[in-house]
N, CA, C and O atoms as a GROMACS GRO file, in nm:
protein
  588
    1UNK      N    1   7.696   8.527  19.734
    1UNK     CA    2   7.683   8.396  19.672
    1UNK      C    3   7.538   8.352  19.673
    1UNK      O    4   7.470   8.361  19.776
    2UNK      N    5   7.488   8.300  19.551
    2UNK     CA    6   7.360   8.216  19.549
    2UNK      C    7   7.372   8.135  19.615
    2UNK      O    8   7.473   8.065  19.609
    3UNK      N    9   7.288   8.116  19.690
    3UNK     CA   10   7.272   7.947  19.767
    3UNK      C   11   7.200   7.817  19.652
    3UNK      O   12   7.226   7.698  19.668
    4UNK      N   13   7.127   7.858  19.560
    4UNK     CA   14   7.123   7.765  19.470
    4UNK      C   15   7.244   7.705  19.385
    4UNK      O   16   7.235   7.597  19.326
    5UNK      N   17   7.351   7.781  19.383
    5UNK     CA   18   7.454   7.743  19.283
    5UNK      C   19   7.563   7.741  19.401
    5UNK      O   20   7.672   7.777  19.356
    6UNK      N   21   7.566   7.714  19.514
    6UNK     CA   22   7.682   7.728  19.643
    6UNK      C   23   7.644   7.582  19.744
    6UNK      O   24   7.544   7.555  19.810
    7UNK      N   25   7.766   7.508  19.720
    7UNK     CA   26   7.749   7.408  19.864
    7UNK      C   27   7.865   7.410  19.941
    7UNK      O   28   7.981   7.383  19.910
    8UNK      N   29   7.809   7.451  20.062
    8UNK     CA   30   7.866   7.394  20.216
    8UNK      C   31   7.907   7.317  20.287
    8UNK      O   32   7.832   7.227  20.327
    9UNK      N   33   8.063   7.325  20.333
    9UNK     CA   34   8.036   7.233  20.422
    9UNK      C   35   8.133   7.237  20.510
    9UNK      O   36   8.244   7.264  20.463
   10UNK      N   37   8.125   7.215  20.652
   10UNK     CA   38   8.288   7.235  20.744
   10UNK      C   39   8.269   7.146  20.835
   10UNK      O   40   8.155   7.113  20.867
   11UNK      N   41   8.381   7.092  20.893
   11UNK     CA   42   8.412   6.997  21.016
   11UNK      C   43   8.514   7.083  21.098
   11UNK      O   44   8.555   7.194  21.067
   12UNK      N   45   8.545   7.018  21.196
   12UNK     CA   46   8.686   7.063  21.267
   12UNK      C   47   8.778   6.963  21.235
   12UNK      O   48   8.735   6.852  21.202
   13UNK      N   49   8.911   6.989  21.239
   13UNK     CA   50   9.033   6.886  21.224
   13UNK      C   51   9.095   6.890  21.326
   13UNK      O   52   9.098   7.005  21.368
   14UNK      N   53   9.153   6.813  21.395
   14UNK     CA   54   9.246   6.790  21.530
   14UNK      C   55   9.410   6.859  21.503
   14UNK      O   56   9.507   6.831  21.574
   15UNK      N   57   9.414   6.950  21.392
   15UNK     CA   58   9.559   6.967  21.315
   15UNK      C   59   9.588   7.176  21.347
   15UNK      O   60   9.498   7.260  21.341
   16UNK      N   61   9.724   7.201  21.376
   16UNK     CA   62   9.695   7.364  21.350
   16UNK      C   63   9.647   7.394  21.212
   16UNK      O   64   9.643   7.327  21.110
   17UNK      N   65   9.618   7.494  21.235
   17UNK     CA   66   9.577   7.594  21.116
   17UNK      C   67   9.725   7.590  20.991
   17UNK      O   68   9.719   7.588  20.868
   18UNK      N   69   9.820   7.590  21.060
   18UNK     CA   70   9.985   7.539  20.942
   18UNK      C   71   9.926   7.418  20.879
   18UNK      O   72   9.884   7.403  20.764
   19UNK      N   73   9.933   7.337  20.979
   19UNK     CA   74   9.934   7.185  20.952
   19UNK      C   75   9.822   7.173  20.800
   19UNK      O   76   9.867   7.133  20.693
   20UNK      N   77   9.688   7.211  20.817
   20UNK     CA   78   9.603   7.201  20.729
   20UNK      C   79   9.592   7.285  20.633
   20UNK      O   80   9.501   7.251  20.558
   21UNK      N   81   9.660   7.412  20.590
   21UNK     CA   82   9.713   7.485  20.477
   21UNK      C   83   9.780   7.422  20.468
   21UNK      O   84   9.741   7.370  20.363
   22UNK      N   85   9.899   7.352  20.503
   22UNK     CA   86  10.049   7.250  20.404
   22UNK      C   87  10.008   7.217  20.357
   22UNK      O   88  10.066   7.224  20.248
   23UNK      N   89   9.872   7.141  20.343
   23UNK     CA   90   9.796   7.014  20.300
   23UNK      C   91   9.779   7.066  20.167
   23UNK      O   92   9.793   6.985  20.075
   24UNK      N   93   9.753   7.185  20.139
   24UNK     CA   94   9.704   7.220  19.985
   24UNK      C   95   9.808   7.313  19.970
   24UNK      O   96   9.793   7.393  19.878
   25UNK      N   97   9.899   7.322  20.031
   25UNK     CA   98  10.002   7.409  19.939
   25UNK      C   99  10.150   7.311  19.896
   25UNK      O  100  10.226   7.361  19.814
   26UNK      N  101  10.180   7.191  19.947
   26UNK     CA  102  10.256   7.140  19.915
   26UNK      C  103  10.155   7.025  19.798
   26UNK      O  104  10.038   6.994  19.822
   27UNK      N  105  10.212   6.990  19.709
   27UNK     CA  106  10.177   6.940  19.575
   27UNK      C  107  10.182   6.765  19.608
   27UNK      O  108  10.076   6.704  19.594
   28UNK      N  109  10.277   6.705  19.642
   28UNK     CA  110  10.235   6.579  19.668
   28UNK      C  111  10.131   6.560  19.822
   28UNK      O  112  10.024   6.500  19.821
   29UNK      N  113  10.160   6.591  19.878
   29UNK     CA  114  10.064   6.617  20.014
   29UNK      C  115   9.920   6.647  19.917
   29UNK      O  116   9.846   6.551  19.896
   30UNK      N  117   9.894   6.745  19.875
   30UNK     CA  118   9.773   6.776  19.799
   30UNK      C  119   9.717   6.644  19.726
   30UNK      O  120   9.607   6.598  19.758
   31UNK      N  121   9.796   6.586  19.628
   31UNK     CA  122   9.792   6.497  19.504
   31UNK      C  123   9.728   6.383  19.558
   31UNK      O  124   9.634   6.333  19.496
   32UNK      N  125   9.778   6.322  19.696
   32UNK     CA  126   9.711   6.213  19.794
   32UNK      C  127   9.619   6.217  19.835
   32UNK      O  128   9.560   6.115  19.867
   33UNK      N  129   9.558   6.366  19.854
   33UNK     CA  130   9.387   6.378  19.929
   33UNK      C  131   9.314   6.412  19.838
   33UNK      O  132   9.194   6.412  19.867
   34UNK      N  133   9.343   6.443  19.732
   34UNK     CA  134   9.226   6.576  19.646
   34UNK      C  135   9.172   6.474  19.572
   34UNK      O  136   9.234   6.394  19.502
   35UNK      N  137   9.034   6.480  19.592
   35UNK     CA  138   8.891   6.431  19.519
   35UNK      C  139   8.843   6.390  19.583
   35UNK      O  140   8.854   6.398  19.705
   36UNK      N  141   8.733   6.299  19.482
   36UNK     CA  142   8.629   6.175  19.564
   36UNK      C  143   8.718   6.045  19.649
   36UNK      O  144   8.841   6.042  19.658
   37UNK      N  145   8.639   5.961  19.695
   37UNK     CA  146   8.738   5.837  19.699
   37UNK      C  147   8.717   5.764  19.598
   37UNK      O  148   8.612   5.750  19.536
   38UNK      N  149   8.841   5.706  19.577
   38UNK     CA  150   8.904   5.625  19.454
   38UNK      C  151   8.991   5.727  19.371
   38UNK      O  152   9.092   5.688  19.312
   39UNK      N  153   8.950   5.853  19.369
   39UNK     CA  154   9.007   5.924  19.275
   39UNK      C  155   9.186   5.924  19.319
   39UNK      O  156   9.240   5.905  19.428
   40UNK      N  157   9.246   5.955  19.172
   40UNK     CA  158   9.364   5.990  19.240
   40UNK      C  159   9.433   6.051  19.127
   40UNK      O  160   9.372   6.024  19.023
   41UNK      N  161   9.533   6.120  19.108
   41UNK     CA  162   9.548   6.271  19.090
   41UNK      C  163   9.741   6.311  19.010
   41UNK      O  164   9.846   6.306  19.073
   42UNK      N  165   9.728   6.338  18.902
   42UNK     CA  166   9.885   6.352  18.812
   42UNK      C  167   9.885   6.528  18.792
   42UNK      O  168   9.809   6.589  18.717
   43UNK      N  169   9.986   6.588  18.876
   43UNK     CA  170   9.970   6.712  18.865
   43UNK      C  171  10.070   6.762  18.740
   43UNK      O  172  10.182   6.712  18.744
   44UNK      N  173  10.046   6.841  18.645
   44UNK     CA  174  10.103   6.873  18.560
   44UNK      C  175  10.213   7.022  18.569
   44UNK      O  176  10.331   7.047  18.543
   45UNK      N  177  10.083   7.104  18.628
   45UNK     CA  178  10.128   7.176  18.654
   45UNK      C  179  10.072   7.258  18.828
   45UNK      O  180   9.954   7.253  18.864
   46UNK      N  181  10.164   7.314  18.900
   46UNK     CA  182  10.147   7.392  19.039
   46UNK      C  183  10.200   7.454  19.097
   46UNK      O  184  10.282   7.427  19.183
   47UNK      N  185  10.152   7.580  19.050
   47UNK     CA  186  10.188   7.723  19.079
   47UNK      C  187  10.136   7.781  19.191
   47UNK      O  188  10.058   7.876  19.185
   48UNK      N  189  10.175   7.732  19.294
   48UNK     CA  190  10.168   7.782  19.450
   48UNK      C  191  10.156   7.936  19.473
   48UNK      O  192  10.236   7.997  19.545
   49UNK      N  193  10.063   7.990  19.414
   49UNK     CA  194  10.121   8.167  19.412
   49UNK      C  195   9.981   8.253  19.392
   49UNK      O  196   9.878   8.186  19.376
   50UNK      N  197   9.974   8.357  19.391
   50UNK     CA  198   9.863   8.403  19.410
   50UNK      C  199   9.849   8.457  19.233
   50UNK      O  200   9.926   8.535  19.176
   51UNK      N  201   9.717   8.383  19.167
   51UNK     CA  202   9.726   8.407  19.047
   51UNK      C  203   9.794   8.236  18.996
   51UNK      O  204   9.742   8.180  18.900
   52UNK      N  205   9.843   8.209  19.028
   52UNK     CA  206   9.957   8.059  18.985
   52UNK      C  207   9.838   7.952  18.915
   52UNK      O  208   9.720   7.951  18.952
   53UNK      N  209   9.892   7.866  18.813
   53UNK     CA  210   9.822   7.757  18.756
   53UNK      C  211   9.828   7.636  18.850
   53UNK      O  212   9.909   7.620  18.941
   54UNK      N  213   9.722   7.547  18.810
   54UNK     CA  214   9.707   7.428  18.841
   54UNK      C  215   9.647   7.320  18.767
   54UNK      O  216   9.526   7.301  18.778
   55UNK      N  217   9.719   7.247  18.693
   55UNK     CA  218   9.676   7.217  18.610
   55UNK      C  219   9.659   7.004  18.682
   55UNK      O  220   9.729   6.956  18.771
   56UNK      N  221   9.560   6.938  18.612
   56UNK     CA  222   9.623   6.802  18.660
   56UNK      C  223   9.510   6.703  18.613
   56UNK      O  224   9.412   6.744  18.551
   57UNK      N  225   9.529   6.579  18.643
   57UNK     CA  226   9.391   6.488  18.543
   57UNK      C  227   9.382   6.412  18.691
   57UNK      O  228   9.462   6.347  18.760
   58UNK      N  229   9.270   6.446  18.702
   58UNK     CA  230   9.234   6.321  18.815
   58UNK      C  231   9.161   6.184  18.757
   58UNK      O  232   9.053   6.207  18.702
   59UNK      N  233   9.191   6.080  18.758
   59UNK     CA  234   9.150   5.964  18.744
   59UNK      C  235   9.050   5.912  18.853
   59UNK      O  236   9.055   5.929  18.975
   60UNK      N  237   8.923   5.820  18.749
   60UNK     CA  238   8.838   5.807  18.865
   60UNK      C  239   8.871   5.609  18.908
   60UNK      O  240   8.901   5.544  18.808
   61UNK      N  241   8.866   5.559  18.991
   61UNK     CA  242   8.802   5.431  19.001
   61UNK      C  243   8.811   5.336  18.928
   61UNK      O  244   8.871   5.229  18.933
   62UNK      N  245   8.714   5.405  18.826
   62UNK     CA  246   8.642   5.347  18.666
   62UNK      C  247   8.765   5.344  18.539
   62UNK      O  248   8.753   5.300  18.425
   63UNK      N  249   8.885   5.409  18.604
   63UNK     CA  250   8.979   5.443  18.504
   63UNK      C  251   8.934   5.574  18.410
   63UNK      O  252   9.008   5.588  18.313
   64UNK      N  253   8.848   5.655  18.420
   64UNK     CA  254   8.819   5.758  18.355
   64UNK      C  255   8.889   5.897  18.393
   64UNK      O  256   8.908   5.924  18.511
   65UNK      N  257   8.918   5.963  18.316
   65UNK     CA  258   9.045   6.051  18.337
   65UNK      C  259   8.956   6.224  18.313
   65UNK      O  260   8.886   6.273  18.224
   66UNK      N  261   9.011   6.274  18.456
   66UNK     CA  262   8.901   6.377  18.410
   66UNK      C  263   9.035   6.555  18.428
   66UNK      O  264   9.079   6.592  18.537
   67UNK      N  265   9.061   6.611  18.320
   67UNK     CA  266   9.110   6.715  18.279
   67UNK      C  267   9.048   6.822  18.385
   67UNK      O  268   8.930   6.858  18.397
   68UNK      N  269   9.173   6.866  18.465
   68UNK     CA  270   9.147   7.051  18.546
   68UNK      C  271   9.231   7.116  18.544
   68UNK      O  272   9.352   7.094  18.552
   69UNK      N  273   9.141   7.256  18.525
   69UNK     CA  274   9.271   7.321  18.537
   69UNK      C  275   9.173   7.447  18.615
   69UNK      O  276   9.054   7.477  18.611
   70UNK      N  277   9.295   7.499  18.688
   70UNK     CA  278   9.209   7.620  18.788
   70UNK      C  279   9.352   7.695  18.858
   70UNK      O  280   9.455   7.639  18.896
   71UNK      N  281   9.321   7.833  18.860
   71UNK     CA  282   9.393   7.907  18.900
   71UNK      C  283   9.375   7.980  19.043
   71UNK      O  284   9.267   8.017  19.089
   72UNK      N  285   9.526   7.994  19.119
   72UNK     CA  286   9.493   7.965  19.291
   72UNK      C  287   9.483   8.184  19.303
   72UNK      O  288   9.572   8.269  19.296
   73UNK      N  289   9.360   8.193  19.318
   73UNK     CA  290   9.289   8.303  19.305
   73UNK      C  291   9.378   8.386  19.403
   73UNK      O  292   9.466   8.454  19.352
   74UNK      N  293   9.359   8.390  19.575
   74UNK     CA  294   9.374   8.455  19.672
   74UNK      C  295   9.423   8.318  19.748
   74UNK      O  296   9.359   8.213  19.753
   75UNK      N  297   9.556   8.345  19.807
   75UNK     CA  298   9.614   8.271  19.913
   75UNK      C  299   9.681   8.329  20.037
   75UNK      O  300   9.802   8.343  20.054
   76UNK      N  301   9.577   8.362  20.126
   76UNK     CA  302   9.625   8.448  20.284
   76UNK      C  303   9.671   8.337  20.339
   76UNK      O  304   9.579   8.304  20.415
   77UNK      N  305   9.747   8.266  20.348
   77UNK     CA  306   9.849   8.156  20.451
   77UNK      C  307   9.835   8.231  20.596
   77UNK      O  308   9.869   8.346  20.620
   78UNK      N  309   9.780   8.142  20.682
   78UNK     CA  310   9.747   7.996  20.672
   78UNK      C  311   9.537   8.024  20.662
   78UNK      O  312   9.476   7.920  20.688
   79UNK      N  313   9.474   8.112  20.640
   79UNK     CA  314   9.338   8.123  20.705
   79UNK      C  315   9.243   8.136  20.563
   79UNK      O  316   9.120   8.138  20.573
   80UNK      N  317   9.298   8.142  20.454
   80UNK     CA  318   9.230   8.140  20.310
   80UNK      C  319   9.264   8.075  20.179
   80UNK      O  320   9.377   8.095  20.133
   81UNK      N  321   9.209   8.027  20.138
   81UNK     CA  322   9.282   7.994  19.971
   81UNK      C  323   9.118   7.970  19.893
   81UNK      O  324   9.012   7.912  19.918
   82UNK      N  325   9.173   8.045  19.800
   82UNK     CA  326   9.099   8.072  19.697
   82UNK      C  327   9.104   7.996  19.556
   82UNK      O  328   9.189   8.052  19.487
   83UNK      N  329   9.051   7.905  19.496
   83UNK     CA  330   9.047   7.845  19.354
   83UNK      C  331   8.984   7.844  19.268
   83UNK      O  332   8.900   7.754  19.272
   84UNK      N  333   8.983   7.922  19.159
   84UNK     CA  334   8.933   7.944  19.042
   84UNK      C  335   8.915   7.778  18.940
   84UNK      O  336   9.002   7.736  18.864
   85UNK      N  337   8.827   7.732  18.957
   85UNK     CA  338   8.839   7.578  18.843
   85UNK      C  339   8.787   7.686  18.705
   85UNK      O  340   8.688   7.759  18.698
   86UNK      N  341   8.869   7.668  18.630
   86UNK     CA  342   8.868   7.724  18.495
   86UNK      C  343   8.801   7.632  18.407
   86UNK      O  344   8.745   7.671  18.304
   87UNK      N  345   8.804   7.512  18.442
   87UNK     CA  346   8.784   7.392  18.284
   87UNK      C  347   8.639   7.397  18.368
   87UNK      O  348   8.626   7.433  18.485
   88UNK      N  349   8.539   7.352  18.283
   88UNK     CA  350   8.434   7.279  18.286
   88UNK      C  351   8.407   7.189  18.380
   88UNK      O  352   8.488   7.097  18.368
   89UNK      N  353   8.311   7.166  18.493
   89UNK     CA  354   8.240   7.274  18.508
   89UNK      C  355   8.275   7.410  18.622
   89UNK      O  356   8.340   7.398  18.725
   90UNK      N  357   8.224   7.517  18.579
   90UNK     CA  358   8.326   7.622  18.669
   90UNK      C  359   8.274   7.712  18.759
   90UNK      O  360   8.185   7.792  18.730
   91UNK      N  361   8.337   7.699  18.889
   91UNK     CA  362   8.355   7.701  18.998
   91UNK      C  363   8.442   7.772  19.045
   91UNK      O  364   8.537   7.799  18.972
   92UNK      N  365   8.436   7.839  19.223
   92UNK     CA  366   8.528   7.881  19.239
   92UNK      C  367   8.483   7.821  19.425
   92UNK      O  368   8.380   7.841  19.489
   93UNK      N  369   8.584   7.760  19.456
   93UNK     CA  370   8.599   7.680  19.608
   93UNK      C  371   8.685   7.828  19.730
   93UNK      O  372   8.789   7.894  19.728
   94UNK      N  373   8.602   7.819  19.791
   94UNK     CA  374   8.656   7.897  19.887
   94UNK      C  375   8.688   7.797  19.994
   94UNK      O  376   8.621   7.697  20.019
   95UNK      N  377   8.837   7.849  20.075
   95UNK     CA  378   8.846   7.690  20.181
   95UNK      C  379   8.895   7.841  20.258
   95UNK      O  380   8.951   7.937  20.204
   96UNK      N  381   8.857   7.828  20.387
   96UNK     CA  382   8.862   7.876  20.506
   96UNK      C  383   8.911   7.808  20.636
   96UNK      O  384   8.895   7.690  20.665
   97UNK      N  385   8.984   7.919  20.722
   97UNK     CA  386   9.059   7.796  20.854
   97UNK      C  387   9.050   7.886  20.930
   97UNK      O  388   9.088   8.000  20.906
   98UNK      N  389   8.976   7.828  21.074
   98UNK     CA  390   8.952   7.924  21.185
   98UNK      C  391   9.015   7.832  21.304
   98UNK      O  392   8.995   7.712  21.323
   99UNK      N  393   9.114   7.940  21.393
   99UNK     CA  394   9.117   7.796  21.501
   99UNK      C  395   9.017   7.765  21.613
   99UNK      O  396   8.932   7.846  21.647
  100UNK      N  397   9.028   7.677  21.653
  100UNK     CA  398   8.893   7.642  21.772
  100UNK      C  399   9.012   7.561  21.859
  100UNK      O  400   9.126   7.515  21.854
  101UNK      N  401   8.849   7.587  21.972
  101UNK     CA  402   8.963   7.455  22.014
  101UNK      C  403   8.987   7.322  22.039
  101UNK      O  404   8.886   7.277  22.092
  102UNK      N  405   9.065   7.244  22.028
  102UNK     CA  406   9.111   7.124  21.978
  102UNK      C  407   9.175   7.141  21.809
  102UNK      O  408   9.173   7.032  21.751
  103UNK      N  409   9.213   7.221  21.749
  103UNK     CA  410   9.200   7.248  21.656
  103UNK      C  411   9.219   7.353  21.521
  103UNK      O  412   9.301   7.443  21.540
  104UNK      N  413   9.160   7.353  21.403
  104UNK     CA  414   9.076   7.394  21.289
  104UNK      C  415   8.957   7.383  21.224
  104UNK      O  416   8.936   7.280  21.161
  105UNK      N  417   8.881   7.462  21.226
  105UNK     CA  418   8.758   7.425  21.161
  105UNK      C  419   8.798   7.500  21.010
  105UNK      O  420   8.853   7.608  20.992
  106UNK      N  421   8.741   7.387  20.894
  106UNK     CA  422   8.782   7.431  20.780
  106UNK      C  423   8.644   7.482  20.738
  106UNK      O  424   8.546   7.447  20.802
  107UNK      N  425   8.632   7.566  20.626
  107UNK     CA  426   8.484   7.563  20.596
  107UNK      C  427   8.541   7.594  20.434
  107UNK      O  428   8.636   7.658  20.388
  108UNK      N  429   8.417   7.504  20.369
  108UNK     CA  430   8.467   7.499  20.198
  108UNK      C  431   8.337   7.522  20.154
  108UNK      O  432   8.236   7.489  20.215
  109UNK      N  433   8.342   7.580  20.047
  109UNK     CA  434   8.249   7.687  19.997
  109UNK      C  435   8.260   7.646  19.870
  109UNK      O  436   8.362   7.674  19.807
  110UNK      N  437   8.173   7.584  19.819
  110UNK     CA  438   8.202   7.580  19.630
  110UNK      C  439   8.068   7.676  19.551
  110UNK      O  440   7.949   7.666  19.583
  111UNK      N  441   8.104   7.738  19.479
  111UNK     CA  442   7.989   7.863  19.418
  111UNK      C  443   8.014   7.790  19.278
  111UNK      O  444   8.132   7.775  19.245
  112UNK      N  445   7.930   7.751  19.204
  112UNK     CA  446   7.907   7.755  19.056
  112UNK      C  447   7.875   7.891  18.978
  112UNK      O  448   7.827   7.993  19.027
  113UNK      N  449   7.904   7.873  18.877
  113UNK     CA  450   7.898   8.008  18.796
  113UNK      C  451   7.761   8.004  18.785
  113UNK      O  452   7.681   8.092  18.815
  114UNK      N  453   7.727   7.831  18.714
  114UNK     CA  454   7.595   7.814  18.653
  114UNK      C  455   7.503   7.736  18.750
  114UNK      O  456   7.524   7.616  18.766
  115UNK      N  457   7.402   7.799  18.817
  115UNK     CA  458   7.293   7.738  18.858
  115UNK      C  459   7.258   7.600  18.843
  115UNK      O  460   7.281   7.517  18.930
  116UNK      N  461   7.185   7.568  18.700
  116UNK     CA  462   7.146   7.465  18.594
  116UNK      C  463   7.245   7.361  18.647
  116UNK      O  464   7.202   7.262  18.707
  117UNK      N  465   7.356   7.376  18.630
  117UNK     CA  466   7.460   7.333  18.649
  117UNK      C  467   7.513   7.259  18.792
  117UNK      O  468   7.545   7.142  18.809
  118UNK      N  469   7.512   7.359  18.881
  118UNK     CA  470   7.494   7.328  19.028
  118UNK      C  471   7.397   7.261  19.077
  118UNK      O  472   7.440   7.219  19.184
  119UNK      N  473   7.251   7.212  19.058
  119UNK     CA  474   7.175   7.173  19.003
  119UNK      C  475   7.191   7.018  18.951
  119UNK      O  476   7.156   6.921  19.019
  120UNK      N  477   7.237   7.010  18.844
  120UNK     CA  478   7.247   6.878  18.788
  120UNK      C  479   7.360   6.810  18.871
  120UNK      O  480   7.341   6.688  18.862
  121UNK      N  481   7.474   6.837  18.950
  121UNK     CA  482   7.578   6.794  18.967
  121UNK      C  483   7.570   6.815  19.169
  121UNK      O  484   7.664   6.815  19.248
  122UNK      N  485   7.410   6.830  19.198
  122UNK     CA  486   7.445   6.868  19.374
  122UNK      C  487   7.466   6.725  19.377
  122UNK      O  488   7.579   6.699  19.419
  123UNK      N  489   7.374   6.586  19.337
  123UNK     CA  490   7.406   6.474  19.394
  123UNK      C  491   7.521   6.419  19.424
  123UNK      O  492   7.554   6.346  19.517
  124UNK      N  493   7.605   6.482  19.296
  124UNK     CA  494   7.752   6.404  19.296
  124UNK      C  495   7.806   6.494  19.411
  124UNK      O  496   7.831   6.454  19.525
  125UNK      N  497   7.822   6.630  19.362
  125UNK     CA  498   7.913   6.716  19.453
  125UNK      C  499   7.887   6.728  19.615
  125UNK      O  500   7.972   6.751  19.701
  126UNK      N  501   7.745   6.705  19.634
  126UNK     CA  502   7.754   6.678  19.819
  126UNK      C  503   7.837   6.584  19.902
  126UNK      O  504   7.880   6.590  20.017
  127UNK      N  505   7.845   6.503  19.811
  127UNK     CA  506   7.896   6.388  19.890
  127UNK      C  507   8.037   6.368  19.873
  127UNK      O  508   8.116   6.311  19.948
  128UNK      N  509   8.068   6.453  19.706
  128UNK     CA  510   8.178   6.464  19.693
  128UNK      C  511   8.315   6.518  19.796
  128UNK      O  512   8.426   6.474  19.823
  129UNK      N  513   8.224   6.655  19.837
  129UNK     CA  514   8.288   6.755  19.944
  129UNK      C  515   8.311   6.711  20.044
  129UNK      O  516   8.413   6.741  20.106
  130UNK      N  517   8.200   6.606  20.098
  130UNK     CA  518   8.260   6.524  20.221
  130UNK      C  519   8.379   6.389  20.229
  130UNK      O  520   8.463   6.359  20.314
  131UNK      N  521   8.347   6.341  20.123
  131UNK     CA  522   8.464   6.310  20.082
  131UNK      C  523   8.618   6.324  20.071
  131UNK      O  524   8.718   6.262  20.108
  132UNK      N  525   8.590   6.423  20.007
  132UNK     CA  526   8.741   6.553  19.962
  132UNK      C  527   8.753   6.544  20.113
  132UNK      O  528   8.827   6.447  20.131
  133UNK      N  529   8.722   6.589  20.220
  133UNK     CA  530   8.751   6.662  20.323
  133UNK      C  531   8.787   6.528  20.444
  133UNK      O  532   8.865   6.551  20.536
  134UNK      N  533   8.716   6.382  20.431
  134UNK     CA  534   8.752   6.275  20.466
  134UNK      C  535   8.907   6.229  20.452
  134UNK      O  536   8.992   6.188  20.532
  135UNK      N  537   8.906   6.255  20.319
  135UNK     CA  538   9.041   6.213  20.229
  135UNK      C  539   9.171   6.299  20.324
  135UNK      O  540   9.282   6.260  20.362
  136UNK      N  541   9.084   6.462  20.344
  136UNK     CA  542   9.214   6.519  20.375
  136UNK      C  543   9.260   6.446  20.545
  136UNK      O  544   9.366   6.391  20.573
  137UNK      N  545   9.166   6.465  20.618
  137UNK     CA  546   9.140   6.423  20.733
  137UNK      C  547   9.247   6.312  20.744
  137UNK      O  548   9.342   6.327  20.820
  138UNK      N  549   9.231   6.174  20.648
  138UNK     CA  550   9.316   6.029  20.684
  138UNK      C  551   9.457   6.116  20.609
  138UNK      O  552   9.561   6.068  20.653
  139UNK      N  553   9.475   6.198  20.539
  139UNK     CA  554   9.604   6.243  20.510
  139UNK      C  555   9.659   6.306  20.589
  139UNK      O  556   9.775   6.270  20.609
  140UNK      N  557   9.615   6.417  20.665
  140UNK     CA  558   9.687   6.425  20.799
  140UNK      C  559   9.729   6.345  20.911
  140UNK      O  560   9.837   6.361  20.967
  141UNK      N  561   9.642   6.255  20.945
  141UNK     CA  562   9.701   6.150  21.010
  141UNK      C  563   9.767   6.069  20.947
  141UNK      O  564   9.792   5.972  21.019
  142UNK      N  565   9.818   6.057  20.826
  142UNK     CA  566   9.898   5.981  20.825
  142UNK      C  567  10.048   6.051  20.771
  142UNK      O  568  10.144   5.990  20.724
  143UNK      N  569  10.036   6.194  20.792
  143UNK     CA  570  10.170   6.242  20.832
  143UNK      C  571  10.188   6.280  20.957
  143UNK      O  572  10.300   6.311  20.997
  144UNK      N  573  10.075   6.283  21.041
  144UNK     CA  574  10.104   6.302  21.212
  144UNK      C  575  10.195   6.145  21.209
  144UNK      O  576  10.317   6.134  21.196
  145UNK      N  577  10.119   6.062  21.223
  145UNK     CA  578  10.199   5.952  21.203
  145UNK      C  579  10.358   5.909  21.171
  145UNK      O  580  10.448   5.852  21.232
  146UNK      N  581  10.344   5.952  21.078
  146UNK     CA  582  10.510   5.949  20.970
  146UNK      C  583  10.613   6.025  21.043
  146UNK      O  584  10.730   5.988  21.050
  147UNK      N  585  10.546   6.181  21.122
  147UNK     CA  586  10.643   6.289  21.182
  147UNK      C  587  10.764   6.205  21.269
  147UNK      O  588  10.854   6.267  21.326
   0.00000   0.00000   0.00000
């Protein structure tokens, strides 16, 4: 991977390594964490499978509706998943789960195809990723919670 067209980033989660794969393999569980904040998320289609579609419009905030679709590349349950974003702009997110202890450390990996691209969009997407990964964070606790 280029490091010009690749951003990083991992925390630990207080959750097993199950617990934080459910998170992206069950579809409403997913639909509640995935994006920026404010965003929030109408899945059309989710094909849990190796190769499987994903299709869905995330809405921002602003009310602006933004079209994805990406196919779930490689899924080793519970320690890999792989996502192909097919639509514009395109990407492929590597999410990783190691256990530690207290824990999972996730590590997410986004590679752009296009440099230029990766590039024009690090401002949004740095903060984005921490985000995304915030989001997942209050979504696990609030099914530790619910259990």
């Amino acid at each position: 991977m280029d490091a010009s067209n690749t951003f990083r980033t991992s925390r630990v989660l207080p959750y097993a390594m199950q617990t934080v794969f459910q998170a992206f393999s069950e579809a409403g569980t997913l639909a509640s964490w995935w994006g920026p904040n404010g965003f929030t998320n109408t899945f059309e289609v989710f094909e849990f499978r190796r190769e499987g579609r994903w299709k869905f419009v995330m809405q921002g905030p602003d009310g602006s509706r933004h079209p994805n679709e990406s196919t779930f590349a490689e899924i080793d349950m519970p320690s890999k998943l792989v996502i192909r974003h097919e639509s514009a702009p395109r990407f492929t997110l590597t999410v990783e789960l190691m256990p530690v202890a207290g824990g999972t450390r996730i590590y997410w990996i986004q590679a752009f195809q296009d440099s230029a691209v990766a590039a024009a969009l690090r401002h949004i997407v740095e903060p984005a990723n921490e985000q995304n990964l915030d989001r997942l964070s209050a979504a696990l606790a609030r099914q530790e919670r619910a259990d």
